[in-house]
MARVEX-645269 format. One record per residue (C-alpha): residue number from 1; residue in one letter; z, x, y. Coordinates in nm, 2 decimals, m for minus. Last residue first. Layout:
N
<node><num>NUM</num><residuo>a</residuo><w>Z</w><u>X</u><v>Y</v></node>
...
//
This chain:
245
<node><num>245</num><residuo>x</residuo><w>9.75</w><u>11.50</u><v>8.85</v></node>
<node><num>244</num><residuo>x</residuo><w>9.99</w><u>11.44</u><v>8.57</v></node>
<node><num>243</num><residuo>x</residuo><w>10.13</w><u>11.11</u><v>8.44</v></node>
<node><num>242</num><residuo>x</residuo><w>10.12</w><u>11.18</u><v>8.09</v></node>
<node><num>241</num><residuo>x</residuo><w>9.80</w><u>11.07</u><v>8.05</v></node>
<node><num>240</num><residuo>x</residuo><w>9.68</w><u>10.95</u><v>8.38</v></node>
<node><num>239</num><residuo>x</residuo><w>9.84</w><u>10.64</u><v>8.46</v></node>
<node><num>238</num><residuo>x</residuo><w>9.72</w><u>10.29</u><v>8.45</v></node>
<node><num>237</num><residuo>x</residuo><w>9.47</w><u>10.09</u><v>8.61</v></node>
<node><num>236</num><residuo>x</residuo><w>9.57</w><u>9.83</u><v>8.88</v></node>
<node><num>235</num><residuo>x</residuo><w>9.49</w><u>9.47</u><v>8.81</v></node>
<node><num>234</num><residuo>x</residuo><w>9.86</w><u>9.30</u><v>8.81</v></node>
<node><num>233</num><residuo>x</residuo><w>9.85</w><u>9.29</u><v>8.42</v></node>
<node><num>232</num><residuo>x</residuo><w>9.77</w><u>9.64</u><v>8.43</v></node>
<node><num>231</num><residuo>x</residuo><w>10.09</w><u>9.76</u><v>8.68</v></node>
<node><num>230</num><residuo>x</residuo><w>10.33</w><u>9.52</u><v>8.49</v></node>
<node><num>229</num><residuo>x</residuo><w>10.22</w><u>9.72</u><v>8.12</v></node>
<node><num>228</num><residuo>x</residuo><w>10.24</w><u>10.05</u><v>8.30</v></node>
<node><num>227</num><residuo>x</residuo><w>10.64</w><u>9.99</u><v>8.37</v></node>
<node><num>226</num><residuo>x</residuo><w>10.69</w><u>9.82</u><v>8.05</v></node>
<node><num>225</num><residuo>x</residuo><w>10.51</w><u>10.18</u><v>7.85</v></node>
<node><num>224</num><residuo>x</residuo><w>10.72</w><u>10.37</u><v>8.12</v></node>
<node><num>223</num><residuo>x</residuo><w>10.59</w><u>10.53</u><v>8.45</v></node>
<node><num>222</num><residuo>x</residuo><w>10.71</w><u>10.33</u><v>8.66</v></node>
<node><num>221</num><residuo>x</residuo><w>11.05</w><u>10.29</u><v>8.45</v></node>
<node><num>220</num><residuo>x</residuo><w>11.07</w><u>10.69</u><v>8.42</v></node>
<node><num>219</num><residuo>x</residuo><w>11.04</w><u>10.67</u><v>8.82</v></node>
<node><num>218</num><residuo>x</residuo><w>11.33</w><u>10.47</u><v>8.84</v></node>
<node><num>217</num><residuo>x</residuo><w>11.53</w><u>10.64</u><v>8.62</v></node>
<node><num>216</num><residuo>x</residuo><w>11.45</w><u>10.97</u><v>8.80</v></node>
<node><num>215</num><residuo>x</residuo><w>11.56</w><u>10.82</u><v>9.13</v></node>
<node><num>214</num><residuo>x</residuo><w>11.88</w><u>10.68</u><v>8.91</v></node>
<node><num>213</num><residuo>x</residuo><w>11.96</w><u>11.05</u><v>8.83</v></node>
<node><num>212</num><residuo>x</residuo><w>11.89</w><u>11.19</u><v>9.16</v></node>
<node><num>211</num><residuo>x</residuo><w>12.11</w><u>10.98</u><v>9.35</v></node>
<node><num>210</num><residuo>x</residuo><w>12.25</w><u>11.23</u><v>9.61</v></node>
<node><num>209</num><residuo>x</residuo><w>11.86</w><u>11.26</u><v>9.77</v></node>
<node><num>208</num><residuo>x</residuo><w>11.75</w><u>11.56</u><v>9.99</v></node>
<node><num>207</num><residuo>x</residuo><w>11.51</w><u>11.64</u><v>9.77</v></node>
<node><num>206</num><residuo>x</residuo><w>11.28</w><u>11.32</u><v>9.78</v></node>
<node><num>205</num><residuo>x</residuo><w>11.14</w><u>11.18</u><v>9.44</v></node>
<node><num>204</num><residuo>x</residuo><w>10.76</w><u>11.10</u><v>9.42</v></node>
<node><num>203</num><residuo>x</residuo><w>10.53</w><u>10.90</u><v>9.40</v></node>
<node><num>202</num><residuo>x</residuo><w>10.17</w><u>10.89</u><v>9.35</v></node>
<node><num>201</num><residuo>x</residuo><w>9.89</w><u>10.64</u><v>9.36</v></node>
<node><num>200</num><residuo>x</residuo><w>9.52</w><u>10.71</u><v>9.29</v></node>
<node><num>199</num><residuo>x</residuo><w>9.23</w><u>10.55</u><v>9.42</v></node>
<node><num>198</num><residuo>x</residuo><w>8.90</w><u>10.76</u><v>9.36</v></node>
<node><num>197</num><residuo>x</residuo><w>8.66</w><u>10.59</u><v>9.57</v></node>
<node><num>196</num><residuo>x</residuo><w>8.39</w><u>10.33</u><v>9.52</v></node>
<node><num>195</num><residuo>x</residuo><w>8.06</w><u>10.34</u><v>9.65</v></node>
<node><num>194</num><residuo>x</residuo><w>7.90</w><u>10.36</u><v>9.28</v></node>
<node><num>193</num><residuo>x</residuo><w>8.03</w><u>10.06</u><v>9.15</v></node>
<node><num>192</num><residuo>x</residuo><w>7.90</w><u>9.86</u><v>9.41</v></node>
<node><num>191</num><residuo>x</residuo><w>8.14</w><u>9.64</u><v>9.58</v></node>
<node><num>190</num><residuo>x</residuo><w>8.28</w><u>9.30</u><v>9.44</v></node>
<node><num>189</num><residuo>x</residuo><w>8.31</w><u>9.03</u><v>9.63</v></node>
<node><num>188</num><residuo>x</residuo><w>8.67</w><u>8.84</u><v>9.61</v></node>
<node><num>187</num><residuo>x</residuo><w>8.78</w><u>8.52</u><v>9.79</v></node>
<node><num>186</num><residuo>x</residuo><w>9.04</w><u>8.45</u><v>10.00</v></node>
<node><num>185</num><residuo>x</residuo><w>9.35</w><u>8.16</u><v>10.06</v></node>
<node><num>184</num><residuo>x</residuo><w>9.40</w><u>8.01</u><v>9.70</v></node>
<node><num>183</num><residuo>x</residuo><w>9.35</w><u>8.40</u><v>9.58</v></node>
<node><num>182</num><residuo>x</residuo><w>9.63</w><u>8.54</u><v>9.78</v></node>
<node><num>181</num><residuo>x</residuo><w>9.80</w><u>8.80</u><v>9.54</v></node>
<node><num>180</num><residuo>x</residuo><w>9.50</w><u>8.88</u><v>9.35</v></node>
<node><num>179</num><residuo>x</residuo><w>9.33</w><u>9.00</u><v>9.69</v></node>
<node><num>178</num><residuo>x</residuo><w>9.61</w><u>9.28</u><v>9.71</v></node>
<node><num>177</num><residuo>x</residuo><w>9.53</w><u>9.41</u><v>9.36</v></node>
<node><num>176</num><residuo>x</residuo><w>9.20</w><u>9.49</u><v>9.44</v></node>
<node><num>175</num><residuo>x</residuo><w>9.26</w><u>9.65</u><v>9.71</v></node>
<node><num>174</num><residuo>x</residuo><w>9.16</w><u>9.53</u><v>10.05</v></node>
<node><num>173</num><residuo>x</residuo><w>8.86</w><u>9.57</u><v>10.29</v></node>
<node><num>172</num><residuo>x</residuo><w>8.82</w><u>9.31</u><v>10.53</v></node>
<node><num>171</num><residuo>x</residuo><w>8.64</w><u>8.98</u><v>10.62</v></node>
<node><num>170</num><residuo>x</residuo><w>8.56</w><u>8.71</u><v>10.90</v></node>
<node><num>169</num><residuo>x</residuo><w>8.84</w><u>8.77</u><v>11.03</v></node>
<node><num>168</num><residuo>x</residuo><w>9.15</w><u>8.60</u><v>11.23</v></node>
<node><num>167</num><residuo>x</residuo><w>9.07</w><u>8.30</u><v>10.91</v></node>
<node><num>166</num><residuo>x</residuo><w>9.48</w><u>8.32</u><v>10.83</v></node>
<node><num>165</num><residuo>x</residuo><w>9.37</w><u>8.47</u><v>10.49</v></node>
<node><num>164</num><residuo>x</residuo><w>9.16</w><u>8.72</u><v>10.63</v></node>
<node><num>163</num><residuo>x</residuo><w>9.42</w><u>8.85</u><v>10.86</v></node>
<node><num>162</num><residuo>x</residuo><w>9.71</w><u>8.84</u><v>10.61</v></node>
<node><num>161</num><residuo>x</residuo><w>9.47</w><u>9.03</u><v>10.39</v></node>
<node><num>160</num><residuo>x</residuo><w>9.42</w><u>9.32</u><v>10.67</v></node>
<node><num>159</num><residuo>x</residuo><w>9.81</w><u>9.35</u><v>10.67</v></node>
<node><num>158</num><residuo>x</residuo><w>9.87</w><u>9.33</u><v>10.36</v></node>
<node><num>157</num><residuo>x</residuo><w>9.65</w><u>9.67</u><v>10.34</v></node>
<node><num>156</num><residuo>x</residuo><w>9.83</w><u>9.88</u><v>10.59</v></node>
<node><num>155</num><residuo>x</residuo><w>9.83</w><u>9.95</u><v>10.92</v></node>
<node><num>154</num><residuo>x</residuo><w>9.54</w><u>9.76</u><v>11.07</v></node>
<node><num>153</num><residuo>x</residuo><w>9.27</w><u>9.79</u><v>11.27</v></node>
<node><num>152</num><residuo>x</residuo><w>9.15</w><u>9.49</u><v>11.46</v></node>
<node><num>151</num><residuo>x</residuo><w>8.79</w><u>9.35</u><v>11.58</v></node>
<node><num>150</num><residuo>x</residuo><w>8.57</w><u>9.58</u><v>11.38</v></node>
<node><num>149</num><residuo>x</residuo><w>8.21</w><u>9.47</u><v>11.46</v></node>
<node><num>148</num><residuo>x</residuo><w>8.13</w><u>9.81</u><v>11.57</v></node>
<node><num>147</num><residuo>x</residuo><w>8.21</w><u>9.97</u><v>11.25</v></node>
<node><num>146</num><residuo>x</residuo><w>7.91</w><u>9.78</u><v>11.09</v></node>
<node><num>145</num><residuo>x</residuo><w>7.73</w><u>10.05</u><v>11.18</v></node>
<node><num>144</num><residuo>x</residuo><w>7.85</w><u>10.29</u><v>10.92</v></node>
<node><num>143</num><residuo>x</residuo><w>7.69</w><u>10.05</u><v>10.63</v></node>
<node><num>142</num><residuo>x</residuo><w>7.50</w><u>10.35</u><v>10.45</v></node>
<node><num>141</num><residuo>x</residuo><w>7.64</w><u>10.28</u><v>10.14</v></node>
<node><num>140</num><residuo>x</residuo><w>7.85</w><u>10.60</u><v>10.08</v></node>
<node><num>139</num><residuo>x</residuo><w>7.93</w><u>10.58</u><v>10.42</v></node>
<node><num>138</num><residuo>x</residuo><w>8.06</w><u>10.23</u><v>10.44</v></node>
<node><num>137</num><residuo>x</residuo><w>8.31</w><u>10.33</u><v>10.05</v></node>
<node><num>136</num><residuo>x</residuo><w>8.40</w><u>10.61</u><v>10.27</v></node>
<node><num>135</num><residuo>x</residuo><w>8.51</w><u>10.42</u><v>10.58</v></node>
<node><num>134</num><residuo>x</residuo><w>8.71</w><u>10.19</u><v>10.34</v></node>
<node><num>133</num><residuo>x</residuo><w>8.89</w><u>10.48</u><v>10.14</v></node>
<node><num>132</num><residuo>x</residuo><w>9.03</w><u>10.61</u><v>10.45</v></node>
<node><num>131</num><residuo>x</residuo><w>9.13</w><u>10.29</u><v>10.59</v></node>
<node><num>130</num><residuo>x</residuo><w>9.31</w><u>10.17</u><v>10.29</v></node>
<node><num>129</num><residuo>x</residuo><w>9.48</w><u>10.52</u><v>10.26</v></node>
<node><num>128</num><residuo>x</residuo><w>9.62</w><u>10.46</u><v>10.60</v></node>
<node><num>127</num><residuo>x</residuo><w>9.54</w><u>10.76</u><v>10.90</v></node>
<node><num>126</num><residuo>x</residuo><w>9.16</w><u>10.57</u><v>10.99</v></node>
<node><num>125</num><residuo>x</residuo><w>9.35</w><u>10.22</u><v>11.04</v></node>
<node><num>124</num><residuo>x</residuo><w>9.30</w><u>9.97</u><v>10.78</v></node>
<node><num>123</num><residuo>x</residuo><w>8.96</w><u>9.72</u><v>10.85</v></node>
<node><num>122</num><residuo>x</residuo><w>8.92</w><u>9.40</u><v>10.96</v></node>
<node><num>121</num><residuo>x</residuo><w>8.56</w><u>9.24</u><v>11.02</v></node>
<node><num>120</num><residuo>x</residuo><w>8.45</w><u>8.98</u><v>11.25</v></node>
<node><num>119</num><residuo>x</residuo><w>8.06</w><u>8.93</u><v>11.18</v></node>
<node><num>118</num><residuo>x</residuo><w>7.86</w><u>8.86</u><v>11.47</v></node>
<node><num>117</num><residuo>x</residuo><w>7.52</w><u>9.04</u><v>11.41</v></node>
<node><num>116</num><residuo>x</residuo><w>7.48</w><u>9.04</u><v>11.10</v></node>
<node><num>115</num><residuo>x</residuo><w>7.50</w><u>9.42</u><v>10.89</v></node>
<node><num>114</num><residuo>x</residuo><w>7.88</w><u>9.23</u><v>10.72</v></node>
<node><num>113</num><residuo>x</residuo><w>7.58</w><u>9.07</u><v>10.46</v></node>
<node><num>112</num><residuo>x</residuo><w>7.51</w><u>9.42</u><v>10.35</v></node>
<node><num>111</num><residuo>x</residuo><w>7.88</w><u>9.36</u><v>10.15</v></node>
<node><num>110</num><residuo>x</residuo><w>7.79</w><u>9.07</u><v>9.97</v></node>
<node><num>109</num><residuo>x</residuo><w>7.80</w><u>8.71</u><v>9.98</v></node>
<node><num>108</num><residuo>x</residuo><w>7.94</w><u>8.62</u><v>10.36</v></node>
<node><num>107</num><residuo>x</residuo><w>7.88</w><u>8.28</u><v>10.45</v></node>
<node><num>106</num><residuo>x</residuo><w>8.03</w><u>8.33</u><v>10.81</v></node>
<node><num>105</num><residuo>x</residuo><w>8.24</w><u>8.05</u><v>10.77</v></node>
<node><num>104</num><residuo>x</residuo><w>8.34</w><u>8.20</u><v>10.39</v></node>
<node><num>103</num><residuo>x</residuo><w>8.63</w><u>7.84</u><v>10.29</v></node>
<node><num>102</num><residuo>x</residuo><w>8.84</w><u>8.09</u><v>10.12</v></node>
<node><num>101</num><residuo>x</residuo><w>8.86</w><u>8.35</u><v>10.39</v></node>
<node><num>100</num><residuo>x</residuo><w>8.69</w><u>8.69</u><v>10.27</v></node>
<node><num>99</num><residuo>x</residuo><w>8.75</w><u>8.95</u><v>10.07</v></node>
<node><num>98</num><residuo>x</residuo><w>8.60</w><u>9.30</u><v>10.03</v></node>
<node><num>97</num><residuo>x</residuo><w>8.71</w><u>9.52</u><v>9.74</v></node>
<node><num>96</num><residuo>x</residuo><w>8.84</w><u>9.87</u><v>9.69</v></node>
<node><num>95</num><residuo>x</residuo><w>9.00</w><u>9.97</u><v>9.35</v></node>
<node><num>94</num><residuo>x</residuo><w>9.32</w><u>10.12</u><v>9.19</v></node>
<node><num>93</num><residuo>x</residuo><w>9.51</w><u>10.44</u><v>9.04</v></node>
<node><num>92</num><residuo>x</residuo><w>9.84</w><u>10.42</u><v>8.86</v></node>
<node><num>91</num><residuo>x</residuo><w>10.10</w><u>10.67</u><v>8.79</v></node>
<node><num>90</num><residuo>x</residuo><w>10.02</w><u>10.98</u><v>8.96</v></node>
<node><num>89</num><residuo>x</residuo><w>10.32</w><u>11.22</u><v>8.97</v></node>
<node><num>88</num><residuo>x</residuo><w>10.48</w><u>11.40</u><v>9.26</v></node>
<node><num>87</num><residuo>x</residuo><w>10.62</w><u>11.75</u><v>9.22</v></node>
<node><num>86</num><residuo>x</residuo><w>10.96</w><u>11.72</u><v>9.39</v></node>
<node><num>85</num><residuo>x</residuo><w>10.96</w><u>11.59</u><v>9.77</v></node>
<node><num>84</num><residuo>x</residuo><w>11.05</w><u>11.76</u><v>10.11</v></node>
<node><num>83</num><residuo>x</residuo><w>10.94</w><u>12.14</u><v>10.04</v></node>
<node><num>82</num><residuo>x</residuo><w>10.64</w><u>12.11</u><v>10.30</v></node>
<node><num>81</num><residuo>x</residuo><w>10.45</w><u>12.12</u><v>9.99</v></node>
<node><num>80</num><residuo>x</residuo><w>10.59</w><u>11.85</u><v>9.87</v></node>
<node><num>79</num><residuo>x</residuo><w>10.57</w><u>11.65</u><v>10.19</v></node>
<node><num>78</num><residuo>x</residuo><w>10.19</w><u>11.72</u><v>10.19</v></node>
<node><num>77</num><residuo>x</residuo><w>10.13</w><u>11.65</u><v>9.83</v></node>
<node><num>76</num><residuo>x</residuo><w>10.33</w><u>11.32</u><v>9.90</v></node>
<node><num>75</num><residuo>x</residuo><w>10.11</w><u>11.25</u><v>10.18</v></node>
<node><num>74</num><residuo>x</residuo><w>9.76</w><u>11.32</u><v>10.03</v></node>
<node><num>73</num><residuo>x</residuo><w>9.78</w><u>11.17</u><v>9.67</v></node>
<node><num>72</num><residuo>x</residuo><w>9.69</w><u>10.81</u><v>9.76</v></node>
<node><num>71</num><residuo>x</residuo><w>9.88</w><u>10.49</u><v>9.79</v></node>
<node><num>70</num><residuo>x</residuo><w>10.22</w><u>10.60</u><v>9.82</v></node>
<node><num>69</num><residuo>x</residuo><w>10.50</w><u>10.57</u><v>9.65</v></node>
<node><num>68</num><residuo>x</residuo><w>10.89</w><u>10.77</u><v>9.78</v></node>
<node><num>67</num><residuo>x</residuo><w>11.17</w><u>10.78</u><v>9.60</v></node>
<node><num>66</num><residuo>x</residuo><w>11.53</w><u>10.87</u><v>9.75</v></node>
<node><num>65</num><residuo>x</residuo><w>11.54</w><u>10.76</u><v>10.13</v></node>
<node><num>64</num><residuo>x</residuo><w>11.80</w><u>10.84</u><v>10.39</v></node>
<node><num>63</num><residuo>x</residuo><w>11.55</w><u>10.90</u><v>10.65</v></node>
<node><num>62</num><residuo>x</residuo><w>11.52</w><u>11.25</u><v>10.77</v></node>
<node><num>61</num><residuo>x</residuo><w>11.21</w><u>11.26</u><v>10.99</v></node>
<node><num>60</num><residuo>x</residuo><w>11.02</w><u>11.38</u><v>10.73</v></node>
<node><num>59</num><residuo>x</residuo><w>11.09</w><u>11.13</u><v>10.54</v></node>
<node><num>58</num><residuo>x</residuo><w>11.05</w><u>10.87</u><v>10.84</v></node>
<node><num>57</num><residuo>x</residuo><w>10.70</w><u>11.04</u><v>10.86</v></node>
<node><num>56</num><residuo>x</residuo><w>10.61</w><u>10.99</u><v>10.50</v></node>
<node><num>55</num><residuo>x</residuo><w>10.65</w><u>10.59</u><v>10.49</v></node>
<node><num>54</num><residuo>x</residuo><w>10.46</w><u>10.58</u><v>10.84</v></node>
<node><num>53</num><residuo>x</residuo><w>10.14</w><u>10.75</u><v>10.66</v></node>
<node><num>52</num><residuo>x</residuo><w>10.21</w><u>10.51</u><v>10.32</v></node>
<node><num>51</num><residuo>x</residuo><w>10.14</w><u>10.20</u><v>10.52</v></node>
<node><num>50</num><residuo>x</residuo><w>10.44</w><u>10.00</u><v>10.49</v></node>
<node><num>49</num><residuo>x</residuo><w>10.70</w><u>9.86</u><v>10.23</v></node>
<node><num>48</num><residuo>x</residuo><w>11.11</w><u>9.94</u><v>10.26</v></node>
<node><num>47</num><residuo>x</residuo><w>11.25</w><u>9.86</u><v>9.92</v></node>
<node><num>46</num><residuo>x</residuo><w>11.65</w><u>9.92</u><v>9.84</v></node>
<node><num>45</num><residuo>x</residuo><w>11.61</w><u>9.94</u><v>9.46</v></node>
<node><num>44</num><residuo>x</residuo><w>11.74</w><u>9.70</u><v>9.18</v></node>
<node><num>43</num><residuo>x</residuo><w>11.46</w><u>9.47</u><v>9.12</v></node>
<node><num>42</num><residuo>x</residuo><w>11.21</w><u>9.71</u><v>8.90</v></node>
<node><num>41</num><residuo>x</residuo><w>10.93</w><u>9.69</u><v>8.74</v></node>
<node><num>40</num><residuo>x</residuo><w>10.84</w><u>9.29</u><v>8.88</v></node>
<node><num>39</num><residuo>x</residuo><w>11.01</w><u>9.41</u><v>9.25</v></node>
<node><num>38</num><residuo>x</residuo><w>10.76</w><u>9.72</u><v>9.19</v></node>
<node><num>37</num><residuo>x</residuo><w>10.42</w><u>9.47</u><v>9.13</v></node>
<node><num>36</num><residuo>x</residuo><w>10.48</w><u>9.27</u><v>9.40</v></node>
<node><num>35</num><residuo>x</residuo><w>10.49</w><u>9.50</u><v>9.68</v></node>
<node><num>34</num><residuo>x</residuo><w>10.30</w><u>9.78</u><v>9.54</v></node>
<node><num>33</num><residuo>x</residuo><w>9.98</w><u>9.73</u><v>9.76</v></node>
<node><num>32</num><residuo>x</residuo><w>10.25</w><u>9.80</u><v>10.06</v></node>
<node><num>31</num><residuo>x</residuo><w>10.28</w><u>10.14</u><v>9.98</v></node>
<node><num>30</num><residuo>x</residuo><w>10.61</w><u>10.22</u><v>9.88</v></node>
<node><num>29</num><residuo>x</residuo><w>10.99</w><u>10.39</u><v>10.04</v></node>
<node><num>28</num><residuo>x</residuo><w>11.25</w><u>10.36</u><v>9.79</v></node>
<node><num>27</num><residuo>x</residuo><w>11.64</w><u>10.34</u><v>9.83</v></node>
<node><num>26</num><residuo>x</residuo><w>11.86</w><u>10.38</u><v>9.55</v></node>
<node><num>25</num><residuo>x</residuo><w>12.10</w><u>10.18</u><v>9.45</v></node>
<node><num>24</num><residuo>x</residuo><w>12.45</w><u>10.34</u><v>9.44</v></node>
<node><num>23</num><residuo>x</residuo><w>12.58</w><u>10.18</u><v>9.73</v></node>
<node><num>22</num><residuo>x</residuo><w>12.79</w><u>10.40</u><v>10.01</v></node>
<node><num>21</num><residuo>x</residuo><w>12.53</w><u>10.37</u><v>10.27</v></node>
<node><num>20</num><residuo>x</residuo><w>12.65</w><u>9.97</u><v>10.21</v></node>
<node><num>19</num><residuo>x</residuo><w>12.98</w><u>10.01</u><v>10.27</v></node>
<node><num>18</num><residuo>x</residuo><w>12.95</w><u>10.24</u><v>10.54</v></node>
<node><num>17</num><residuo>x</residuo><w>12.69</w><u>9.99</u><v>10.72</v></node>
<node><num>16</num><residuo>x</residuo><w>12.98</w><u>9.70</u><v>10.62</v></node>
<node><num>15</num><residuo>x</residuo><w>13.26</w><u>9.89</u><v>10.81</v></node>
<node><num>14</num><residuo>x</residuo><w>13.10</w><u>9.87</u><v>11.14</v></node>
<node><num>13</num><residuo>x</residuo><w>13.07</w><u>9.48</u><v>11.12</v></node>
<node><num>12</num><residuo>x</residuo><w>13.43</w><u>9.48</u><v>10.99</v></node>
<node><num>11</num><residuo>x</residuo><w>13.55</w><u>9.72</u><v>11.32</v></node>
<node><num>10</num><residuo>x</residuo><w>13.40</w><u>9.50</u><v>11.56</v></node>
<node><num>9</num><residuo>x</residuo><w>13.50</w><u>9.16</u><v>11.40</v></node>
<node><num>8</num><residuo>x</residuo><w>13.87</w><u>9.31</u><v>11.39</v></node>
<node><num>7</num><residuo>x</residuo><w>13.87</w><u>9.40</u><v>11.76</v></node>
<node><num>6</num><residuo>x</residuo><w>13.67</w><u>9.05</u><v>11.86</v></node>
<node><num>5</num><residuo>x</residuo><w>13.98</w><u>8.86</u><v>11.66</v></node>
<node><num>4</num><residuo>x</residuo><w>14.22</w><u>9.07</u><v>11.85</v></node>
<node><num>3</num><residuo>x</residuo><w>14.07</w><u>8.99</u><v>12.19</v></node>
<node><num>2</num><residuo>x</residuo><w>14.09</w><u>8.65</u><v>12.09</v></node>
<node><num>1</num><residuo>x</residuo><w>14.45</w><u>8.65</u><v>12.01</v></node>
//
């Protein structure tokens, strides 16, 4: 009787994979900076958030995914040329600030003050958009040296804020729209207007999906007049007109 009851356990637990590989919701792969802001445009998706580097590799290592967001053109231009993704679509673009823990023990004010000798600061790793866009926003101010006080690199832009917020840092480099999510735990310093970068999000819908029409609902919703309205009100800007490049 137990050996029965084990048998039908083992074949319900493989049936419920099937079952769910069989949904019609579509599964989308997004840069962790559109955490919030998607499950506000849209609840009905599979999500899987990350750095948008690791996001593209599972596509092109065959994962069953059917949109794909990421926080800067290069990976879904890659994947489209490699013939992975349709033509991918901006639909928001954003901006680099530096946060700090709440409380500021290292009384940090601006972003010379991260020159002290000291500071903790937490960056994204070089191959993340976040990390990209930080060492050019450094070089574009002539704050290179304050690589060496890097104590952890990280893999996507929650996870630098997570850092700050816990006090693990002095301070890091986020979006915008990341340090709106946690302002009880960080505060905001804004960066010189003219060391910021060009932000911009694309996405994307992957080839190899079965669910093409909801993928294309889904991206009509992002790009929608609702869809843009949620992406303002949670501090990113909005699409180029029409969506294009």
């Amino acid at each position: 009787m137990r050996r029965l009851a084990a048998l039908l356990l083992g074949a319900l637990a493989l049936a419920l994979p099937a079952a769910a590989g069989s949904s019609s919701r579509i599964t989308v792969l997004a840069a962790s900076s559109l955490t919030d802001v998607f499950l506000r445009i849209d609840v009905t998706p599979r999500y899987s958030f990350g750095g948008s580097d690791q996001l593209a590799a599972q596509i092109e290592q065959g994962a069953p995914v059917d949109v794909y967001a990421a926080a800067s053109p290069k990976y879904p231009d890659e994947l489209y040329a490699k013939n992975l993704v349709e033509k991918p679509v901006s639909f928001a673009t954003n901006r680099l600030v530096l946060v700090v823990p709440a409380s500021n023990p290292a009384r940090i004010h601006s972003v010379y003050d991260l020159r002290r000798h000291g500071i903790k600061l937490v960056i994204g790793d070089s191959a993340v958009p976040i990390g990209s866009y930080t060492r050019k926003v450094l070089q574009r101010l002539g704050l290179t040296s304050v690589l060496s006080s890097v104590v952890s690199m990280e893999t996507d832009a929650r996870g630098i804020l997570a850092k700050v917020a816990l006090g693990e840092a002095d301070a890091g480099f986020v979006y915008v729209t990341d340090a709106r999510s946690l302002t009880r735990k960080v505060t905001s310093i804004a960066l010189p207007t003219r060391a910021q970068p060009v932000v911009r999000y694309e996405l994307a819908i992957v080839k190899g999906t079965s669910r093409r029409a909801a993928a294309r609902m889904f991206v009509a919703r992002v790009l929608g007049p609702r869809g843009q309205a949620l992406l303002r009100a949670a501090g990113f800007g909005g699409a180029p007109s029409g969506g294009g490049k």
